[in-house]
C-alpha positions as CSV (number, residue, x, y, z in Angstrom):
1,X,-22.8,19.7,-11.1
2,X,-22.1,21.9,-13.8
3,X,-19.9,20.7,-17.0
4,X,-15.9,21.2,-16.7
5,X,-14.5,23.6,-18.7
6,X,-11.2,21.9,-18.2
7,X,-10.8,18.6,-18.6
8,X,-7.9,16.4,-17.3
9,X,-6.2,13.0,-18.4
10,X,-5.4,11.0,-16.0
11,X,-3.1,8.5,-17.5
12,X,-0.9,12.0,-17.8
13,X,-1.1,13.1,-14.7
14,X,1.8,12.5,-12.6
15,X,0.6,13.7,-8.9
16,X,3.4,16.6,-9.1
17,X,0.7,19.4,-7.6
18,X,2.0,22.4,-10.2
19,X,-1.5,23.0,-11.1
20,X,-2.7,23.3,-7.2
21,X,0.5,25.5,-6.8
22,X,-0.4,28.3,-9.4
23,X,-4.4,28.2,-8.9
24,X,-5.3,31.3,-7.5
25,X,-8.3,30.4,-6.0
26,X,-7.5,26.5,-5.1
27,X,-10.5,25.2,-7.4
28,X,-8.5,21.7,-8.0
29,X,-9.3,18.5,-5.9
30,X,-7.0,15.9,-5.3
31,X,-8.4,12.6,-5.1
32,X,-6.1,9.2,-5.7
33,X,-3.3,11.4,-6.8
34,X,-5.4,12.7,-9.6
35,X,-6.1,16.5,-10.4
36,X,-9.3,17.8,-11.3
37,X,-11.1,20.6,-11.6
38,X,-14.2,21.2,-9.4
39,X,-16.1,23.5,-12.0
40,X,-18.1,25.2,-9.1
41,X,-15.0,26.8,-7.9
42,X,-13.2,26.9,-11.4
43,X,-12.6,30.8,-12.7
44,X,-11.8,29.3,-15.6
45,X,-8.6,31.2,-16.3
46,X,-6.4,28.5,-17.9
47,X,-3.3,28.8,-15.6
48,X,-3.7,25.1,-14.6
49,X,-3.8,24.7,-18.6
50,X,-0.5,26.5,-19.2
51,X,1.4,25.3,-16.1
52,X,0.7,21.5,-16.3
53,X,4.2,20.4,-17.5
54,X,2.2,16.8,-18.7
55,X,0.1,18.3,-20.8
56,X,-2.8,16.6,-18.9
57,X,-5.2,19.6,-18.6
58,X,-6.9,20.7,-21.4
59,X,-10.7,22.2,-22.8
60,X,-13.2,20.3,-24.4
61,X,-13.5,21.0,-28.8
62,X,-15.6,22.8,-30.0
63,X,-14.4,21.9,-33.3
64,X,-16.9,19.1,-33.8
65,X,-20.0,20.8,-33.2
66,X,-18.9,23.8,-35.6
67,X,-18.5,20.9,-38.2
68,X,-21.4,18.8,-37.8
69,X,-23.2,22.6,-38.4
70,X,-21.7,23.2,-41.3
71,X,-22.5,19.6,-42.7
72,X,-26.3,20.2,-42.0
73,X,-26.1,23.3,-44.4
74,X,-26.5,26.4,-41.2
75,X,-25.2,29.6,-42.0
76,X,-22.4,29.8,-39.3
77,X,-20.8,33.1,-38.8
78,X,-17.1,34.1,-37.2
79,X,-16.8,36.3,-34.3
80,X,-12.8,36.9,-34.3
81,X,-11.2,38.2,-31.6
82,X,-8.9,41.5,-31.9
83,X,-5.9,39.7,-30.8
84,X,-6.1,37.3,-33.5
85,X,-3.8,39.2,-36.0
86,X,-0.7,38.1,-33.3
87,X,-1.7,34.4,-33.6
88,X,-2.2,33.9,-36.9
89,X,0.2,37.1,-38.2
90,X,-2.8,38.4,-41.2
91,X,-2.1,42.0,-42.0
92,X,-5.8,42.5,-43.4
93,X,-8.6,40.7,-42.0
94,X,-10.0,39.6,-45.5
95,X,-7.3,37.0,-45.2
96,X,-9.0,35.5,-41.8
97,X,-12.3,35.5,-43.8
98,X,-10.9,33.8,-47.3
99,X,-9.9,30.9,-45.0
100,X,-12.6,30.7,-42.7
101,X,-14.8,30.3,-45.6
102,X,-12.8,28.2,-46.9
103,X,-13.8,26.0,-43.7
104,X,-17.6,27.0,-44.8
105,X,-18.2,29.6,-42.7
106,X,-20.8,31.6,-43.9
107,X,-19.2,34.7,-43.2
108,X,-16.8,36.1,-40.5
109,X,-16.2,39.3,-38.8
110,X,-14.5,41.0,-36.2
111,X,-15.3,41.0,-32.6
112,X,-13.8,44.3,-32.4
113,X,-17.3,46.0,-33.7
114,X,-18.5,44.7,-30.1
115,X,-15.6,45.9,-28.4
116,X,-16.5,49.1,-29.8
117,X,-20.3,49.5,-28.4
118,X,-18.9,47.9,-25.4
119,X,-16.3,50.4,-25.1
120,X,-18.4,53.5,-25.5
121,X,-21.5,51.8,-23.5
122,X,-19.1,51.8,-20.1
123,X,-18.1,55.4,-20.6
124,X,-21.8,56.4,-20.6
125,X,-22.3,54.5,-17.5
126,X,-19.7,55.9,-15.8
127,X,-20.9,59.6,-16.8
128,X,-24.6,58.6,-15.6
129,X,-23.8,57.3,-12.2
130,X,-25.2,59.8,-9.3
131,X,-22.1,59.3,-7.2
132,X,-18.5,58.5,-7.9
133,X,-17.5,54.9,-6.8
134,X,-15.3,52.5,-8.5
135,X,-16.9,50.5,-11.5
136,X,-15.4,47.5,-12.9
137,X,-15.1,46.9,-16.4
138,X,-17.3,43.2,-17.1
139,X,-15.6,42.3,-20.3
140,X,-13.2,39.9,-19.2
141,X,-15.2,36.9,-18.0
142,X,-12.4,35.4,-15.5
143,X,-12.6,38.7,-14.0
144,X,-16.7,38.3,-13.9
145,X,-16.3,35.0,-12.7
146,X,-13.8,35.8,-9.9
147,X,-16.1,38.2,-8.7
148,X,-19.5,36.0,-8.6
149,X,-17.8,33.5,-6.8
150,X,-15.3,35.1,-4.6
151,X,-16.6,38.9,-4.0
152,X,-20.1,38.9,-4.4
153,X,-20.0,41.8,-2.6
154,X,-18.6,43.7,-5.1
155,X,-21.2,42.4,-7.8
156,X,-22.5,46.3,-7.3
157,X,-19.7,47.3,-8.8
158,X,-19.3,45.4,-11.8
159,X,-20.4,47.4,-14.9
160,X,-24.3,45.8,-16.1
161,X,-22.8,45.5,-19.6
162,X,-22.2,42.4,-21.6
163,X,-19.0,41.2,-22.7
164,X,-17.7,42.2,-26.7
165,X,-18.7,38.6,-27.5
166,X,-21.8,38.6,-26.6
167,X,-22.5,42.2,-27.7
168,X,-20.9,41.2,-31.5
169,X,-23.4,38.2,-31.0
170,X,-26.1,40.1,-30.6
171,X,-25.4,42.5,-33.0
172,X,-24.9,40.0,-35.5
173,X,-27.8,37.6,-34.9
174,X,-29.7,41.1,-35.8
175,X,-27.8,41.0,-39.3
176,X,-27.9,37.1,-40.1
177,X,-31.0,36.5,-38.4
178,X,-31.8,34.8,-35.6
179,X,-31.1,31.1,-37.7
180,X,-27.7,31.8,-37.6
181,X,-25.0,29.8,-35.6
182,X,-22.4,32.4,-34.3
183,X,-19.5,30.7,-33.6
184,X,-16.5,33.2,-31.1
185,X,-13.0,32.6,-32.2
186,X,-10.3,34.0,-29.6
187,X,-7.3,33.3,-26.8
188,X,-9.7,33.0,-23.9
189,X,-11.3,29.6,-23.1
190,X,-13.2,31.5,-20.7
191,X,-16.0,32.1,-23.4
192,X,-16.7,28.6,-23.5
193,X,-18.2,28.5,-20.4
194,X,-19.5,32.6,-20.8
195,X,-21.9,31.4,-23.8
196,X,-23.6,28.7,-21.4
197,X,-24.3,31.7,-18.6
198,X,-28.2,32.3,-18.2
199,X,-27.2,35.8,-17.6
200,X,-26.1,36.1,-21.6
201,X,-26.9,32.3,-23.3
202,X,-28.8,31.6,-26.0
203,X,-26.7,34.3,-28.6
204,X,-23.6,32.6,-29.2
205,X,-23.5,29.2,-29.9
206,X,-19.7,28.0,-29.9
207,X,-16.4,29.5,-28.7
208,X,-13.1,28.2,-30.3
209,X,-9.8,29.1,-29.4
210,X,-7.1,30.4,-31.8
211,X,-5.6,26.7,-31.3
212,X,-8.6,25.0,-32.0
213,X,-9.0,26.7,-35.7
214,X,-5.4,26.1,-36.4
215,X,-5.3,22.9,-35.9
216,X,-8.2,22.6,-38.2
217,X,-6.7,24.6,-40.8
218,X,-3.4,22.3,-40.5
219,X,-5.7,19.3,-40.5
220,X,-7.1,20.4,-43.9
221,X,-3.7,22.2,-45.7
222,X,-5.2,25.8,-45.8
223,X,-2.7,28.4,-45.4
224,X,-3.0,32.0,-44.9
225,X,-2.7,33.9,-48.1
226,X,-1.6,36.9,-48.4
227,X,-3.6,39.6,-50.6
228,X,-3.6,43.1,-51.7
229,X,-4.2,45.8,-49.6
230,X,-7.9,46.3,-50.4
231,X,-9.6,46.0,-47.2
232,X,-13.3,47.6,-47.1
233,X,-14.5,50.1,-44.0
234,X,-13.7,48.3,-41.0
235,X,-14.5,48.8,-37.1
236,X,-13.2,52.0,-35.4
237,X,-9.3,51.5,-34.9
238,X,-9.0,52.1,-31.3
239,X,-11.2,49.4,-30.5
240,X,-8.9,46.8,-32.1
241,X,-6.6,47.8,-28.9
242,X,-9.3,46.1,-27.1
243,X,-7.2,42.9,-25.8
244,X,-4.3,45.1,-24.5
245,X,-4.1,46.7,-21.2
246,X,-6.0,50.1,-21.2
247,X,-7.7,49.0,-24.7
248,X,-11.1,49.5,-23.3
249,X,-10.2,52.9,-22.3
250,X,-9.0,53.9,-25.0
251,X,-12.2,52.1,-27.1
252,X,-14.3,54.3,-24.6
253,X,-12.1,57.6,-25.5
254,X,-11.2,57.6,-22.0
255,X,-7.6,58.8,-21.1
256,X,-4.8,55.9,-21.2
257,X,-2.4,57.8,-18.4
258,X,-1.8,54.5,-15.6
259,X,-1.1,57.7,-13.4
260,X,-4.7,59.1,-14.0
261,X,-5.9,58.8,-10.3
262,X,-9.9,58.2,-11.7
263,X,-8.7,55.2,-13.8
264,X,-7.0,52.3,-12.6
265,X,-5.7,49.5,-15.2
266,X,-4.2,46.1,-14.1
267,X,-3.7,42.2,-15.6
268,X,-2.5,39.6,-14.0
269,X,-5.1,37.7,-11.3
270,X,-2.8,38.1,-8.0
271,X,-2.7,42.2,-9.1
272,X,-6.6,42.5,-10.2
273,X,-7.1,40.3,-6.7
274,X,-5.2,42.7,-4.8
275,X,-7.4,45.6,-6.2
276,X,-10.5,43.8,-5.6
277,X,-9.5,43.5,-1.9
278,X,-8.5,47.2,-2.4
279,X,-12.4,47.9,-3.5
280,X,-13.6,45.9,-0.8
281,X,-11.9,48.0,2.0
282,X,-13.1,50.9,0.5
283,X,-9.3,52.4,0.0
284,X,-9.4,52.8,-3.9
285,X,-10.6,55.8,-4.9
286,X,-11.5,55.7,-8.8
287,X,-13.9,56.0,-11.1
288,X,-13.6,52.7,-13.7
289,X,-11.3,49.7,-13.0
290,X,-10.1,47.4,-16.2
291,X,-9.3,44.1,-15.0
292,X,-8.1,41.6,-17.4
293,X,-7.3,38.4,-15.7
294,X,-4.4,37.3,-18.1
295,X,-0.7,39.2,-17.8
296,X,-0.4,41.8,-20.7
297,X,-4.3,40.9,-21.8
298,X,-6.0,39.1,-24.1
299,X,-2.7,39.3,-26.4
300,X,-1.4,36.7,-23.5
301,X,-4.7,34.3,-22.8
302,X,-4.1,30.5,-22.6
303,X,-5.0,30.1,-26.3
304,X,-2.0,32.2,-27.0
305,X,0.3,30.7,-24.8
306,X,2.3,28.4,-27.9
307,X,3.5,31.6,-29.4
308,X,7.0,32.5,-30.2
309,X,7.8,35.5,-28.7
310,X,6.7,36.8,-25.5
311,X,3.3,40.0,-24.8
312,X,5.4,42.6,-26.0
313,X,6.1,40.8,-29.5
314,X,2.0,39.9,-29.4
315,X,1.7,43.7,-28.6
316,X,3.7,44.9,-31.6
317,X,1.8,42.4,-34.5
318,X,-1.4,44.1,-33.2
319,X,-0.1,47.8,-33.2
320,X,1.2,46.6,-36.9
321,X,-2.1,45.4,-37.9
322,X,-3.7,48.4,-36.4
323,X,-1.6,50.7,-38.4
324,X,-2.5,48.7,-41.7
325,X,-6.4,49.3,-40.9
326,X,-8.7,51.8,-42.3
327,X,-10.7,53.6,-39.7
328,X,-14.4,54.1,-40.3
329,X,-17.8,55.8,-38.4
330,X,-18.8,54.2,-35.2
331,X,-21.8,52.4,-35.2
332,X,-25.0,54.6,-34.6
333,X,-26.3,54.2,-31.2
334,X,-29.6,53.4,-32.8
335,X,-28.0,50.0,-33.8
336,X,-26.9,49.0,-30.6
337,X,-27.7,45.8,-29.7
338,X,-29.1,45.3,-26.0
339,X,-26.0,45.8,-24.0
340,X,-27.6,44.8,-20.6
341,X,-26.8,41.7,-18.8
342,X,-27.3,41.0,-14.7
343,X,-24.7,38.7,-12.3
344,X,-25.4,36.2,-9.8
345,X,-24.0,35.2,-6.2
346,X,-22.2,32.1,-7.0
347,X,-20.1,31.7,-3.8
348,X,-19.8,28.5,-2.3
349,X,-20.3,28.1,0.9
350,X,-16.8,26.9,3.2
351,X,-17.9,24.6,6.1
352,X,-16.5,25.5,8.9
353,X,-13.8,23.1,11.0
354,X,-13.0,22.9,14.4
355,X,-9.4,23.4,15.6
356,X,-9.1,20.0,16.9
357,X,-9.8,18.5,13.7
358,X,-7.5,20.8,11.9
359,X,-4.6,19.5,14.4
360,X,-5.8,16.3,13.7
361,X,-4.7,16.9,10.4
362,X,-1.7,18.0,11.1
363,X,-0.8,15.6,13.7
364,X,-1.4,13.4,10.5
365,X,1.6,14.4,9.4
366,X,4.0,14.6,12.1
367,X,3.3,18.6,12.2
368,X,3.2,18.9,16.3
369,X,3.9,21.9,17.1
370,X,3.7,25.3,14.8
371,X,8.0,24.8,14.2
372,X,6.7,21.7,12.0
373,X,4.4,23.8,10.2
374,X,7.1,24.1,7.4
375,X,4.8,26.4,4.9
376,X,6.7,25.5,2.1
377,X,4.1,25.9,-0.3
378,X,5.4,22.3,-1.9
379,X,1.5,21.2,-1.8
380,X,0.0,23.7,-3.6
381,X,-1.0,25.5,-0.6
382,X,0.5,28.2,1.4
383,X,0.9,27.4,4.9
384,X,0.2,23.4,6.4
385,X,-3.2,24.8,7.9
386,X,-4.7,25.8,4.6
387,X,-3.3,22.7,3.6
388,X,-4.8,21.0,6.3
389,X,-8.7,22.4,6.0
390,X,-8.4,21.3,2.3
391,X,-7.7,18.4,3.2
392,X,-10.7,18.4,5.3
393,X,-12.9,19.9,2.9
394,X,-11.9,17.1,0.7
395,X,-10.1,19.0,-1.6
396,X,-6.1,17.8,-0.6
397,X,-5.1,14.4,-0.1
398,X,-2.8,13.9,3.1
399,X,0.3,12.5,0.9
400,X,0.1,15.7,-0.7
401,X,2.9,16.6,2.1
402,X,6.3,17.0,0.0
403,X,8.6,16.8,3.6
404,X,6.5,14.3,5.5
405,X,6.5,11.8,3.0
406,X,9.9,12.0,2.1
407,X,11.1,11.7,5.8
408,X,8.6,8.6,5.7
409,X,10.2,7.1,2.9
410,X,13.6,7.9,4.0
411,X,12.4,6.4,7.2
412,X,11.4,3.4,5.8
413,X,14.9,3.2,3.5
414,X,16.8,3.4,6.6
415,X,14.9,0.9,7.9
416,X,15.6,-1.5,5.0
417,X,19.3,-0.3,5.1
418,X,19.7,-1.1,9.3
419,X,17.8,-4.7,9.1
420,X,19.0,-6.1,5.8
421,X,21.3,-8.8,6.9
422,X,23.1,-8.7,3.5
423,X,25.6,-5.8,2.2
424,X,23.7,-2.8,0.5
425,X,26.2,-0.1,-1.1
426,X,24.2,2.9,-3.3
427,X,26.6,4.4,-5.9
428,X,25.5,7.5,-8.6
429,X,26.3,6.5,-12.0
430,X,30.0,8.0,-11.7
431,X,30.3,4.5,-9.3
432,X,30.6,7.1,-6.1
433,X,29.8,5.8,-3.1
434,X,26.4,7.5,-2.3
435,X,25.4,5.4,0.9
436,X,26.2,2.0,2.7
437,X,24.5,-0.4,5.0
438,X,25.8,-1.1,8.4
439,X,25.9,-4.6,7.5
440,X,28.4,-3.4,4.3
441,X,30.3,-1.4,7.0
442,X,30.9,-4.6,9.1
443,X,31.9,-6.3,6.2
444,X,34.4,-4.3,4.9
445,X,35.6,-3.2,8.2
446,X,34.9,0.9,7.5
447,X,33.1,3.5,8.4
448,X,29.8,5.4,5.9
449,X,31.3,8.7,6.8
450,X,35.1,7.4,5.8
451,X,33.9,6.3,2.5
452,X,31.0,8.6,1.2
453,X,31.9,10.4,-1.8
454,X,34.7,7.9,-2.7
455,X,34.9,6.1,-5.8
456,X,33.7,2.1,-5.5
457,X,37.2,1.1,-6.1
458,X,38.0,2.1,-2.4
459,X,35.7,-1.1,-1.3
460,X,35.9,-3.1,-4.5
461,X,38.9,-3.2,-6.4
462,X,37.4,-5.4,-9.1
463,X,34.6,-3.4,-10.1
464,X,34.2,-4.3,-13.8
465,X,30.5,-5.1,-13.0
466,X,29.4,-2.0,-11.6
467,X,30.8,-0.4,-15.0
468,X,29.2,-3.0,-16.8
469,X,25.4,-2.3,-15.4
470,X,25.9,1.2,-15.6
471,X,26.7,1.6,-19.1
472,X,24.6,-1.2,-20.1
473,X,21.6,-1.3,-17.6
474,X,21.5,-4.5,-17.8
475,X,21.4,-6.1,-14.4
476,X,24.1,-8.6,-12.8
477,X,22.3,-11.0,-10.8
478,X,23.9,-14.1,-8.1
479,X,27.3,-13.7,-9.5
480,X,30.4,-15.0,-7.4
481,X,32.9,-13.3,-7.0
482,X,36.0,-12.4,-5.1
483,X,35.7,-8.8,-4.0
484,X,39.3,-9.0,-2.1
485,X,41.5,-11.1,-0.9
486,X,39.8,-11.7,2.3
487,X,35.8,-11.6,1.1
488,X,33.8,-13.7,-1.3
489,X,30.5,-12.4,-2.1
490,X,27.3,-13.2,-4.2
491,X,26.7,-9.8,-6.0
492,X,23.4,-8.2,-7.4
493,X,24.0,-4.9,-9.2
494,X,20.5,-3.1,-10.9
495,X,20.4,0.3,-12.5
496,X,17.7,2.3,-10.0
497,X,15.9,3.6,-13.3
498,X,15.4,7.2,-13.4
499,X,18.2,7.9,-10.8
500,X,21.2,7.5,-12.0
501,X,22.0,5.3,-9.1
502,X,23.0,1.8,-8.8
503,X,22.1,-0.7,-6.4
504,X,24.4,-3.5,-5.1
505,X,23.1,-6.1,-2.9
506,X,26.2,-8.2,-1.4
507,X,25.7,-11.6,0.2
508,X,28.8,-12.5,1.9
509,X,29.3,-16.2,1.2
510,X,33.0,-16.1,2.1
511,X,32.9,-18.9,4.7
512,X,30.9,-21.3,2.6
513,X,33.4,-21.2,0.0
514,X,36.0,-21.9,2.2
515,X,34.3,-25.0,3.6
516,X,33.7,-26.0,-0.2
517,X,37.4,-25.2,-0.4
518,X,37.7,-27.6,2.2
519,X,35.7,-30.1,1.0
520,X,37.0,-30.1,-1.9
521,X,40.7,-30.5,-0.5
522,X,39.5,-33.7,1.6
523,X,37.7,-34.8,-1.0
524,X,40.9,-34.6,-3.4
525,X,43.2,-36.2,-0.4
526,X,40.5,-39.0,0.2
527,X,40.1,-39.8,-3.5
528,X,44.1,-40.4,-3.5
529,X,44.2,-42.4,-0.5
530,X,41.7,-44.5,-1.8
531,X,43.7,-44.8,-5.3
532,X,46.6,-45.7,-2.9
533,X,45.1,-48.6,-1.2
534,X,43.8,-49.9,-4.2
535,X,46.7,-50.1,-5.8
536,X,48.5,-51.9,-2.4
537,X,45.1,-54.2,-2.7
538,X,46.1,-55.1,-6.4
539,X,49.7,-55.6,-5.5
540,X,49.2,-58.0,-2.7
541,X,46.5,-60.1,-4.7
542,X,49.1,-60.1,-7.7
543,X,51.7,-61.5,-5.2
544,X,49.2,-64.1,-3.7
545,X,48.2,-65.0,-6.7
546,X,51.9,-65.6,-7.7
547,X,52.3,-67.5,-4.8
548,X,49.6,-69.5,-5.6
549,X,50.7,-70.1,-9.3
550,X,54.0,-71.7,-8.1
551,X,52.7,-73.8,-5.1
552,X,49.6,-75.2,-7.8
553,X,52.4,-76.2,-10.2
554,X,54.5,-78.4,-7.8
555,X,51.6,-79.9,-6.1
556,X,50.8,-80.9,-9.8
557,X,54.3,-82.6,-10.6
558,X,54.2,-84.5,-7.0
559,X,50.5,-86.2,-7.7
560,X,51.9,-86.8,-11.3
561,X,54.8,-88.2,-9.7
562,X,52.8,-90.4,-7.5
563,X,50.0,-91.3,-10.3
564,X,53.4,-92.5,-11.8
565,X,54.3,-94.9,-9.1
566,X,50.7,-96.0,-8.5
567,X,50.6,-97.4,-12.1
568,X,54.1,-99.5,-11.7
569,X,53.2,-100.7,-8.7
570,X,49.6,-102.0,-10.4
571,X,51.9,-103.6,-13.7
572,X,53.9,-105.4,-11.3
């Protein structure tokens, strides 16, 4: 399997599907709700890059490997792209240099000299062909790699010439020597996986995006000076229009008219897809077609894409610099580099699935008839059956269904809401009644539909708990408390995080407490009766025991008395 250009982390992605949604040619796999890129099928265009709203798509650095050269004491020369005056807003390009040597780059030049041969090189072609048919231009690499894997057909018609990369490359591996380490520095992270083709490898030995470097600048404090106009002989100045649409043509000296019938220019993949198809059917009659796979051009690749300002401001910093620049002789043809390169069919083959198991699929999913078939593109995919064979190719989970699993879940919540024996009420954090269980409808004697969209204060009138939770978050948890003059309930109130909904859970208690009530009460009236016979207990044993007092006493004079007698009768 080859190396990912784009690499994804999963502990930011958050299983929302953008990334299937705007891939043109559906080269992401789902797989436990993670993302990634199956590199086989990867154009490597960077929309997934640019759309992911997590930031969890991104390119491997090359930044490291530049570094580590540049420790080991190579001579590493800069290839800088023509749309680099937009990112980094030099006027003269010796400014780019004075920093990237700064860095300890050997030297550094523009790729612009490549775009130049390049230029030229597809205008001879054109001229030579023995019959008129459409030739498209090979310079943008998406474009080359949308072609190898989805119209090899068309391979016939893409121009044999290299890219300007790898033509500067070449050219300047010729001027440095072949020791050198030529490093690309542009907006397209295409050219990171262009430098590793067999077709044109072994010339170029890094690409870094615009990003990369200025992060490394930032990382090290170098700014971009600015210096006096004294720039030396520099490439021809058309080719620096090389990263805008119709900038090879006019490189080439070809005529820029979009209404020239013989030359067709578009950006944007769903356009240069549409003309590809156009090519295919045999319906387009012209003579060179420039494809550039990013809207607006190089001026807009991914590595652009943190830019204030939209193409058209990109646009007018490179017209700027372009007006700034000294214009000098082309390069003799006799110093061409070798231009040729050769393309490969790199389609992948689609297995093919029977109709049964596609309705399987869908059947999966509750889609039964073709009225379920929604198509709402929510998936990432346009219709449920495209859905459906991804799924079967491995490429799409089932979950992946936006509708189906949201009528599961509300399926499920309903269930929770019919069973739940205890009160549910759903309110939004304005304490509006959202939703009620049927068990909360019976309990409060009303109706969901009478008191949907009415404020909490309808069922609960003291509600100081609900405003509590919601402006704290903190949850109230088995409190007591008397809802209304009829109902005594055990409340739970949670904040539903994310939502702006709260939760109350209601467990209607109000015939326990009214047999504590009653308890209590006996026990209250039971407790006083026994005080009451007690205290009749205490008042009869006082009176016995007064009783007894007097009776003791005048049994004690009567045996005195008789002791008396008894003792005269013995003296006599």
């Amino acid at each position: 399997m080859n190396a990912p250009a784009i690499i994804t982390n999963p502990a930011r992605c958050r299983d929302c599907y953008r990334c299937v949604r705007h891939c043109g040619v559906k080269a992401i796999r789902v797989q436990d709700g993670q993302a990634q890129v199956v590199p086989e099928l990867c154009i490597v265009c960077g929309t997934c890059i640019r759309e992911c709203p997590q930031n969890a798509k991104d390119m491997p650095s090359a930044t490291p490997e530049i570094r580590q050269a540049i420790r080991d004491g190579r001579r590493v020369i800069a290839s800088v792209a023509p749309s680099a005056p937009a990112y980094f807003n030099f006027t003269q390009f010796a400014e780019m240099a004075s920093v990237l040597k700064k860095l300890g780059f050997f030297a550094a030049e523009e790729t612009a000299r490549g775009a130049e041969i390049v230029g030229r090189a597809h205008r001879d072609y054109v001229e030579r062909l023995p019959e008129r048919r459409p030739v498209i231009t090979s310079s943008c690499p998406v474009i080359v790699n949308l072609i190898e894997k989805y119209y090899p057909d068309l391979i016939s018609h893409l121009a044999p010439i290299v890219s300007p990369m790898i033509a500067h490359g070449r050219w300047l591996s010729k001027k440095y020597g072949p020791d050198a380490m030529i490093v690309f520095i542009g907006p397209c992270i295409a050219k990171k996986m262009e430098i590793a083709d067999e077709a044109v490898s072994g010339v170029v030995s890094a690409a870094m995006t615009f990003r990369g470097l200025a992060d490394w600048l930032a990382e090290e404090r170098i700014v971009i000076p600015e210096l006096p106009q004294t720039e030396p002989p520099a490439p021809a100045v058309d080719a620096r229009l090389f990263p805008m649409e119709g900038g090879l043509l006019a490189t080439a000296g070809l005529s820029t008219d979009l209404l020239a019938s013989e030359l067709v220019v578009a950006s944007g993949l769903e356009i240069c897809g549409n003309i590809l198809d156009d090519i295919r059917a045999g319906r387009l009659n012209a003579s060179l077609v420039e494809l550039m796979a990013c809207a607006g051009g190089c001026i807009n690749g991914p590595a652009m894409a943190d830019l204030e300002g939209g193409i058209y401001a990109a646009r007018q910093k490179i017209l700027e610099y372009l007006r700034r620049r000294p214009a000098y002789d082309a390069l003799p043809r006799e110093d061409w580099p070798d231009l040729s390169r050769g393309y490969t069919d790199k389609r992948q083959p689609v297995p093919e699935f029977s109709e049964e198991q596609i309705q399987d699929v869908l059947r999966r999913v509750n889609k039964y008839t073709p009225e379920d078939e929604l198509n709402c593109g929510a998936c990432g995919y346009p219709s449920c059956r495209e859905k459906a064979i991804a799924t079967l190719r491995g490429m799409a989970e089932v979950t992946m269904c936006i509708p189906y699993m949201r009528s599961r879940s509300e399926s499920l919540r309903q269930v929770v809401m019919d069973v739940s024996p205890n009160s549910i009420i759903i309110v939004d954090n304005h304490l509006v009644i959202q939703d009620l269980s049927p068990s909360a409808e019976r309990l409060f004697g009303c109706s969901r539909a009478d008191v949907k969209g009415r404020h909490i204060s309808r069922l609960i009138p003291l509600y100081d708990d609900f405003v509590s939770v919601s402006d704290t978050g903190k949850p109230v948890i088995g409190k007591v408390r008397r809802i209304n003059d009829q109902i005594v309930a055990e409340q739970n109130i949670v904040l539903v995080e994310g939502q702006s909904l709260l939760v109350a859970i209601m467990r209607d208690i109000t015939e326990r407490e009214t047999e504590k009530q009653k308890f209590h009460e006996l026990r209250a009236q039971t407790l006083e009766q026994t005080r009451e016979v007690v205290r009749k207990q205490m008042r009869v044993a006082h009176e016995i025991a007064h009783l007894l007092g007097e009776t003791t006493a005048e049994s004690k004079m009567i045996v005195s008395h008789l002791a008396k007698i008894l003792e005269e009768e013995e003296a006599k």
